[in-house]
C-alpha positions as CSV (number, residue, x, y, z in Angstrom):
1,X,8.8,-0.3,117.1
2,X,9.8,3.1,117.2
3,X,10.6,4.3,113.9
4,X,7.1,5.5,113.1
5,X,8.0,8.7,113.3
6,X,11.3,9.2,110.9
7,X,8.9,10.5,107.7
8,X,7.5,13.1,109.4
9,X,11.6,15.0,110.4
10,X,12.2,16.5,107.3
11,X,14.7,18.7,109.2
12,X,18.0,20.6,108.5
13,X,21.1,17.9,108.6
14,X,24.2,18.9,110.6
15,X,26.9,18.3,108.1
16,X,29.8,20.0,110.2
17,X,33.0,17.8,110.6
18,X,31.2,14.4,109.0
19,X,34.4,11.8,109.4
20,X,35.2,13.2,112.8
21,X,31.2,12.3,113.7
22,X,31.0,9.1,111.5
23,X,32.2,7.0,114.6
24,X,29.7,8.7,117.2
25,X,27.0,8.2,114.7
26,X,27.9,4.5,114.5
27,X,27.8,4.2,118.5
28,X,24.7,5.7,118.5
29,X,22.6,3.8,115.9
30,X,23.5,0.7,117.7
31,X,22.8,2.4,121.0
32,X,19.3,3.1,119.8
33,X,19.0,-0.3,118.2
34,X,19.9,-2.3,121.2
35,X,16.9,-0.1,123.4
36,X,14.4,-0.7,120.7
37,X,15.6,-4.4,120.8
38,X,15.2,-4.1,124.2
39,X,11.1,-3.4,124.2
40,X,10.5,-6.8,123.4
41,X,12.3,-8.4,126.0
42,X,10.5,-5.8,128.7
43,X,7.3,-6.6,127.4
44,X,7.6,-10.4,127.3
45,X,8.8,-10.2,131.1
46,X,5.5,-7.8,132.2
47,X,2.8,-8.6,129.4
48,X,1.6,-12.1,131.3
49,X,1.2,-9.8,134.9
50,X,-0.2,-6.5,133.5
51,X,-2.1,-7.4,130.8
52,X,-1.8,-5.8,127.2
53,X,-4.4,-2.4,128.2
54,X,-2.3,-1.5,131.7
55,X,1.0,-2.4,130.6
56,X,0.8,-0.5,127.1
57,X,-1.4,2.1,129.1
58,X,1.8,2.5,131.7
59,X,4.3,2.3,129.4
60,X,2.8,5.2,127.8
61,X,2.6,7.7,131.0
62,X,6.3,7.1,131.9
63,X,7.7,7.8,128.2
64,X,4.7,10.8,127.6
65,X,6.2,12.6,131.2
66,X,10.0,12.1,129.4
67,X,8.3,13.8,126.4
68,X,6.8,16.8,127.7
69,X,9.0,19.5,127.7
70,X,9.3,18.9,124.2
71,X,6.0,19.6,123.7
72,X,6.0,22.6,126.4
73,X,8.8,23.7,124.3
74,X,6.8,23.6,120.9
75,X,3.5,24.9,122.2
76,X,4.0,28.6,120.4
77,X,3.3,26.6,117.2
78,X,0.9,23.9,117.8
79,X,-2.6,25.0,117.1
80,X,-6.4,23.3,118.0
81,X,-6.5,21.4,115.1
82,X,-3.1,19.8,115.9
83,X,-4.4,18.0,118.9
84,X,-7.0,16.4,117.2
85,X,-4.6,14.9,115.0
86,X,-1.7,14.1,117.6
87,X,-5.0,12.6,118.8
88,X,-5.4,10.5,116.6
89,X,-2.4,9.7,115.4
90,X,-1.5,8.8,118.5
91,X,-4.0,5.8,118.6
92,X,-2.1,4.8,115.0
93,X,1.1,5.5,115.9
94,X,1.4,4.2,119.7
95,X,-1.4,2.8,121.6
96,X,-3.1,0.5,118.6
97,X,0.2,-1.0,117.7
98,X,1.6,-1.0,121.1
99,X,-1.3,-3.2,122.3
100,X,-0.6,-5.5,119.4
101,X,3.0,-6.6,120.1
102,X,2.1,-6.8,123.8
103,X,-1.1,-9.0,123.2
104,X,1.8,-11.0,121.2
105,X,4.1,-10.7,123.8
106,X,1.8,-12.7,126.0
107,X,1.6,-15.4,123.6
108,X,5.3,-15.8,121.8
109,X,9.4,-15.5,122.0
110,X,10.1,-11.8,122.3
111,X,11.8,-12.5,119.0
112,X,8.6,-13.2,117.0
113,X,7.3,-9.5,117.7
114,X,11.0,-7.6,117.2
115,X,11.4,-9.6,113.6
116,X,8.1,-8.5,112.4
117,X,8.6,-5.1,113.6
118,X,11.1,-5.1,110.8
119,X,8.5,-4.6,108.4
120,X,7.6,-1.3,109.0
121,X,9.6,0.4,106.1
122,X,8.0,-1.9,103.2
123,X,4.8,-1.4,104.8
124,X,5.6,2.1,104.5
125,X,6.2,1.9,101.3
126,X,3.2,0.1,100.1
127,X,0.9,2.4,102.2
128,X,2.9,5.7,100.2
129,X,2.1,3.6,96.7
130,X,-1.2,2.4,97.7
131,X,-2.8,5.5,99.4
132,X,-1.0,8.2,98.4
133,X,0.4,7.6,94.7
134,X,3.8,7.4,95.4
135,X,6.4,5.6,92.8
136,X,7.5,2.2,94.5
137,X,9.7,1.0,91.6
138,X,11.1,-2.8,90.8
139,X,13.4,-3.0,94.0
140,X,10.8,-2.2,96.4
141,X,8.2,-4.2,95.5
142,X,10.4,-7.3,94.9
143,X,11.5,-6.6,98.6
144,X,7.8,-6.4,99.5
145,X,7.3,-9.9,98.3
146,X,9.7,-11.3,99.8
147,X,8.9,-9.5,103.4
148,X,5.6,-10.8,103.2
149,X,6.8,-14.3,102.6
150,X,8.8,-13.7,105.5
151,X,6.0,-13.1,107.6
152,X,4.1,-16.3,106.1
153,X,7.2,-18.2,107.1
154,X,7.4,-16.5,110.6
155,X,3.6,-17.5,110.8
156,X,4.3,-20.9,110.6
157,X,6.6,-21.8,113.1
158,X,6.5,-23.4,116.5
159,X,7.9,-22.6,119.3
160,X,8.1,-25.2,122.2
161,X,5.1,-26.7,120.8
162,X,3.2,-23.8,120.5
163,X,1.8,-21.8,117.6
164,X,3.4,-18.5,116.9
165,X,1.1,-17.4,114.2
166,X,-1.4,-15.1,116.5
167,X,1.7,-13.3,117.7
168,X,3.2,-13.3,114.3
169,X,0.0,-11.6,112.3
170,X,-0.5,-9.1,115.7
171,X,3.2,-8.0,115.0
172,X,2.8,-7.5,111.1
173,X,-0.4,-5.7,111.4
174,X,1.4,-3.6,114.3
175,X,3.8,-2.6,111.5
176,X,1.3,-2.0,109.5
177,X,-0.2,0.4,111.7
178,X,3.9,2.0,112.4
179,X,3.8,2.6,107.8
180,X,0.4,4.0,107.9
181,X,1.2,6.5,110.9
182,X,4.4,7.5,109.3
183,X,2.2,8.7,105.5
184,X,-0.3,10.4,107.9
185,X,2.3,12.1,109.8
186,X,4.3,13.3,107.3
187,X,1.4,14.8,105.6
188,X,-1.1,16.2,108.4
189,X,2.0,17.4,111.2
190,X,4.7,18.2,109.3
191,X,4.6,21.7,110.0
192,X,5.5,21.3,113.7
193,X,8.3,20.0,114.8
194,X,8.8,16.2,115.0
195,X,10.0,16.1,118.7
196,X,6.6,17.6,119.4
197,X,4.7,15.3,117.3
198,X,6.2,12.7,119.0
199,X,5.5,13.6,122.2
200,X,1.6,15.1,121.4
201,X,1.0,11.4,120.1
202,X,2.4,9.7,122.3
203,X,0.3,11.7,125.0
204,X,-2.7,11.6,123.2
205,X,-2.1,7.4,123.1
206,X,-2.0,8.0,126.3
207,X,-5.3,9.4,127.1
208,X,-6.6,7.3,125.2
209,X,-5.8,3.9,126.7
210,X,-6.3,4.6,130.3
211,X,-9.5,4.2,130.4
212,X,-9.1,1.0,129.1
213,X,-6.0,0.3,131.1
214,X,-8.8,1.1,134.2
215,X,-11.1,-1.3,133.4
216,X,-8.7,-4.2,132.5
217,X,-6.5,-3.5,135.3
218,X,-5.5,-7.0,136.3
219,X,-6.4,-7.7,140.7
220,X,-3.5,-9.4,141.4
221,X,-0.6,-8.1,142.6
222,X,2.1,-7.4,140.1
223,X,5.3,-8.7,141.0
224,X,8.4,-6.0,141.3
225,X,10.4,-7.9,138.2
226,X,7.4,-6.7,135.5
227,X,7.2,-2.9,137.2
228,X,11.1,-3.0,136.5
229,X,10.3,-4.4,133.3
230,X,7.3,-1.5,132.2
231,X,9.5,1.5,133.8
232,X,12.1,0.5,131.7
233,X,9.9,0.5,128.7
234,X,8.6,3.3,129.1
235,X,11.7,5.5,130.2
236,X,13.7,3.7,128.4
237,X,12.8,2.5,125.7
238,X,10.0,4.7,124.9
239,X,10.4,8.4,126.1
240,X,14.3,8.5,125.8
241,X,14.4,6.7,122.9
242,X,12.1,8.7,120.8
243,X,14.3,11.6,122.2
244,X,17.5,10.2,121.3
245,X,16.1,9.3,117.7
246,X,14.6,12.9,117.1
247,X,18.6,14.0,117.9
248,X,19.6,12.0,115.3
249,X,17.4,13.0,113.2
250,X,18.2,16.6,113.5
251,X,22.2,15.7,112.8
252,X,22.2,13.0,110.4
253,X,18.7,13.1,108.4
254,X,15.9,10.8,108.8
255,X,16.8,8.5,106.3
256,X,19.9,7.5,107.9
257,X,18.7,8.0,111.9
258,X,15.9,4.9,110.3
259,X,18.9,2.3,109.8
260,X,18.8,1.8,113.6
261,X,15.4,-0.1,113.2
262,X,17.5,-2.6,111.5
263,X,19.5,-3.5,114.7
264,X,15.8,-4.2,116.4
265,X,15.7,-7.7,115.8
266,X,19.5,-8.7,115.9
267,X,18.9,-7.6,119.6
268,X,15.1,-8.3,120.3
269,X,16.2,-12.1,119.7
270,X,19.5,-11.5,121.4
271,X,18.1,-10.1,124.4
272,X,15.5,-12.9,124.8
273,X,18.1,-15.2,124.3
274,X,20.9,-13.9,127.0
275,X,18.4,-13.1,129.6
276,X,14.7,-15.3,129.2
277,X,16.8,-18.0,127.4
278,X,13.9,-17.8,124.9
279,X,16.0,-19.6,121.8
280,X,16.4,-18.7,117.8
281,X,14.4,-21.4,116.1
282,X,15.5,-22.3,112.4
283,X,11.6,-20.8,111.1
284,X,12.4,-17.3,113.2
285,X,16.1,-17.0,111.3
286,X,15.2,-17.9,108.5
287,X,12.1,-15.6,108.4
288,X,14.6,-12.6,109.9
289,X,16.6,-13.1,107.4
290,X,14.3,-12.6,104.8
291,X,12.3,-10.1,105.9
292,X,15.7,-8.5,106.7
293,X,17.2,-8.8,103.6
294,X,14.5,-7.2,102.0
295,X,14.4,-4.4,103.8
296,X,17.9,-3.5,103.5
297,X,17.2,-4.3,99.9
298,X,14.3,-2.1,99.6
299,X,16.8,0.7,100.9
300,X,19.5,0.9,98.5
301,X,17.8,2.7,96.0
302,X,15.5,5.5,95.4
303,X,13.2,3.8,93.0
């Protein structure tokens, strides 16, 4: 849910020693994968207590306050018009599609939301072609079609009896939301550094759900298991995440750094399984697999 962000770091690559890094690069990009995983799992243990507005709301103040001396850091080049946009974008790239996959959260198998999270790079794509007249080429938009029938197919399951098609669709238009950000970004903040557009978005989604958070602020009390749960996401898998990405960025190019979104849902569903004992239905693998595959796809060529 995280990888919003990668088409804005056009930045210098660190190619110093590359097979003596290869390894560390490796550990990392399942590192990052296995915390992004991980944001599905805290939100399905918090969502039902806090609510989508507070917990999304919450989640966003802890990883913003990680995030700040970034933007501290960048402030010499960040101009008015800037924080209209991180504004903005912020409600694109964060709080909007936050509040989707918790709504979903509250509803479905912390799988359902990390598989269509994988969709972000075709959606990214299509917004690029679409909006912005960018070649999309046979490969890609084969791999489109077959992400979208992934999604249909992830639509139609059950799980336990219950329809996961609300959670689904709130998941793939949160995606949506993640390739639209990622055009806009790239094109209206790319001459500030990406750490500080992460952070200035990700404290301008946080202005801007509070309010809401306020008013929707649930009046009982919320146990200590779903504070542990929203602390986490928001340190964790939110503020030191996006830090740890932006490194990667900065060593191994965005392109590559990106790959680590497609560990998400290996460990979104493994998480849920090891610790809610939320299970892999047939419809969720299959769908996985296909949307997936077509990523991956998608990525082995330029065209």
């Amino acid at each position: 849910m995280k990888n919003t962000m990668n088409a804005a770091a056009e930045t210098p690559v660190d190619t110093a020693a590359p097979a003596a890094r290869d390894w560390r690069t490796t550990v990392e990009l399942t590192i990052l994968g296995a915390i992004w995983g991980g944001s599905f799992l805290f939100m399905r243990v918090a969502a039902k207590d806090f609510g989508p507005f507070p917990l999304v709301a919450t989640r966003l103040a802890f990883g913003s306050v990680i995030l700040l001396p970034l933007l501290w850091r960048a402030r010499p080049t960040i101009r008015p018009s800037h924080l209209w946009k991180m504004l903005a974008l912020g409600a694109l790239s964060a709080a909007i599609p936050f509040t989707l996959f918790a709504w979903g959260a509250e509803r479905a198998p912390a799988g359902i939301g990390a598989i269509a999270n994988s969709m972000t790079v075709l959606f990214a794509a299509l917004v690029a072609f679409v909006g912005f007249g960018e070649k999309i080429g046979v490969r890609k938009a084969i791999a489109l079609v077959a992400g979208f029938v992934g999604v249909v197919i992830l639509a139609s399951g059950r799980t336990a009896g219950e329809n996961v098609a609300p959670a689904a669709l709130a998941g793939a238009a949160a995606s949506f939301c993640y390739g639209l950000a990622g055009n806009l970004i790239k094109r209206f903040l790319s001459d500030i550094a990406p750490t500080a557009v992460a952070a200035g978005c990700l404290l301008g989604a946080t202005i801007l759900t509070a309010p809401l958070a306020a008013l929707t602020w649930p009046e009982a009390a919320i146990p200590a298991k779903s504070w542990v749960a929203v602390v986490a996401l928001g340190v964790l898998s939110t503020g030191l995440a996006y830090a740890f990405y932006f490194r990667l960025i900065q060593r191994i190019g965005a392109p590559r750094a990106a790959t680590s979104t497609y560990l998400v849902p290996l460990f979104g569903v493994g998480w849920a399984w090891m610790f809610l004992g939320e299970a892999l239905t047939p419809t969720m693998a299959l769908a996985g697999a296909i949307i997936l595959g077509s990523v991956i796809f998608s990525q082995k060529s330029k065209s």
